[in-house]
C-alpha positions as CSV (number, residue, x, y, z in Angstrom):
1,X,-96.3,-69.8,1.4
2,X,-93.5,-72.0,1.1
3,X,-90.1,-70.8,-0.8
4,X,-87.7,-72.3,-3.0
5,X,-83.8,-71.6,-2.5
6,X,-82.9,-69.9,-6.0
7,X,-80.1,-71.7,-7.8
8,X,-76.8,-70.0,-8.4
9,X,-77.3,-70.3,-12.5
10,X,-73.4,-70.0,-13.0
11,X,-70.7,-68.8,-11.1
12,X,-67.8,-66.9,-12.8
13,X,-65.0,-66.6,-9.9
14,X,-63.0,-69.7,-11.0
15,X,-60.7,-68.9,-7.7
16,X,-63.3,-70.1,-5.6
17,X,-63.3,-73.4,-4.0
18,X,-66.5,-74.2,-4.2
19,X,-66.1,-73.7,-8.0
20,X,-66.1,-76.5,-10.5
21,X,-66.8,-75.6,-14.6
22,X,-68.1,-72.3,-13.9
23,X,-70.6,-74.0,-11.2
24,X,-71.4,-73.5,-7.7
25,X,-71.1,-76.8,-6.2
26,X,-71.8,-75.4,-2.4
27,X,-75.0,-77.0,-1.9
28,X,-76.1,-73.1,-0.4
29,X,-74.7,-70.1,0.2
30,X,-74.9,-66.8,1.9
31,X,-74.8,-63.4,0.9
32,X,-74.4,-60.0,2.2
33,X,-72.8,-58.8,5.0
34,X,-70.5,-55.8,3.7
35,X,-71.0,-52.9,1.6
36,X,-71.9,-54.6,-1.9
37,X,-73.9,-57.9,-2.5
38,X,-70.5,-60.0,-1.4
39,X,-70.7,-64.1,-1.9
40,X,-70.0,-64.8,1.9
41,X,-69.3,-68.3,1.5
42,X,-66.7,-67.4,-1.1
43,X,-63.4,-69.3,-0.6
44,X,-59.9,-68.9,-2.3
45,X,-57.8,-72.3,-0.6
46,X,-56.0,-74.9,-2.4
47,X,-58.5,-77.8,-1.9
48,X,-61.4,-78.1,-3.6
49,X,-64.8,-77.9,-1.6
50,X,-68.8,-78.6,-2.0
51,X,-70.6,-81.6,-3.8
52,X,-69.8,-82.5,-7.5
53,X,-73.4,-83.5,-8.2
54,X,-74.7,-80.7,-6.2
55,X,-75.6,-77.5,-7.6
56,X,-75.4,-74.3,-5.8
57,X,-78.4,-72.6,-4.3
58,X,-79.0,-69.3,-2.3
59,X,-79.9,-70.0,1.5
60,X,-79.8,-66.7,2.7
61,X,-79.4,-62.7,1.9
62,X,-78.8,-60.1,4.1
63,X,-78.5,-57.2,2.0
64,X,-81.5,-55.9,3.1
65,X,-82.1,-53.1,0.7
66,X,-82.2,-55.9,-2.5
67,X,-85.2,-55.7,-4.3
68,X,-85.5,-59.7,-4.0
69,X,-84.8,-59.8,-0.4
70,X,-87.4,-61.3,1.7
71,X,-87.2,-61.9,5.4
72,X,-83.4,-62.1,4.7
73,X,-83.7,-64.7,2.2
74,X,-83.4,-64.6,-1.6
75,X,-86.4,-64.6,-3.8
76,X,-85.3,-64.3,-7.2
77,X,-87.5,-66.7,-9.4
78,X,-84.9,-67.0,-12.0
79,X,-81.9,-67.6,-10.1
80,X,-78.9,-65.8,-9.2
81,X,-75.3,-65.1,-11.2
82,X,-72.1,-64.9,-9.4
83,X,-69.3,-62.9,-10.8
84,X,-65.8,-61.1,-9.3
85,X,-65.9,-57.6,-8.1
86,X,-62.4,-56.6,-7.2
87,X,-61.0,-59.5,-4.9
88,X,-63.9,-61.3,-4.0
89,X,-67.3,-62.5,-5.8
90,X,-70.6,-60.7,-5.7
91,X,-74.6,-61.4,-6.2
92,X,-74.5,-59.9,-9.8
93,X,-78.4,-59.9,-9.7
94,X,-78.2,-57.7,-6.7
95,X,-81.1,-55.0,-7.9
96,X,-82.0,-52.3,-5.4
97,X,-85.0,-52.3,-3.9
């Protein structure tokens, strides 16, 4: 069965560099990795990065104990939101599974 990449529907840690508008221009990124959902390929740097015309998409999850986590990549249907927890951004539609 073949899978879509879920798209990053908004992205609300304007510090990023990937971040243009409130949108993910990365064309995908990882998550996981640490104790909490964490946007891996978050970035805080003075130059901008990613692909104006590009939206963001989700290429792979390791937070292995998310409901939507399959074979280490995302399968939420919807989409994902991205939002700052503490000093870095996080999967906010992390749901444990």
């Amino acid at each position: 069965m073949a899978m879509n990449m879920p798209k990053i529907l908004d992205c609300n840690v304007e510090d990023c560099s990937y971040n243009k508008d409130k949108r993910c221009h990365a064309l995908a990124i990882t998550v996981g990795d640490s104790s909490c959902p964490q946007c891996d390929t978050y970035l805080r740097a003075d130059n901008k990065g990613g692909v104006l015309d590009a939206s963001g998409n989700v290429g792979a999850c390791k937070v292995t104990d998310c409901k939507f986590n399959k074979s280490l990549e995302c399968a939420a249907s919807g989409g994902i939101h991205v939002g700052k927890h503490s000093s870095h951004a996080d999967c906010n539609t992390f749901t444990p599974g």
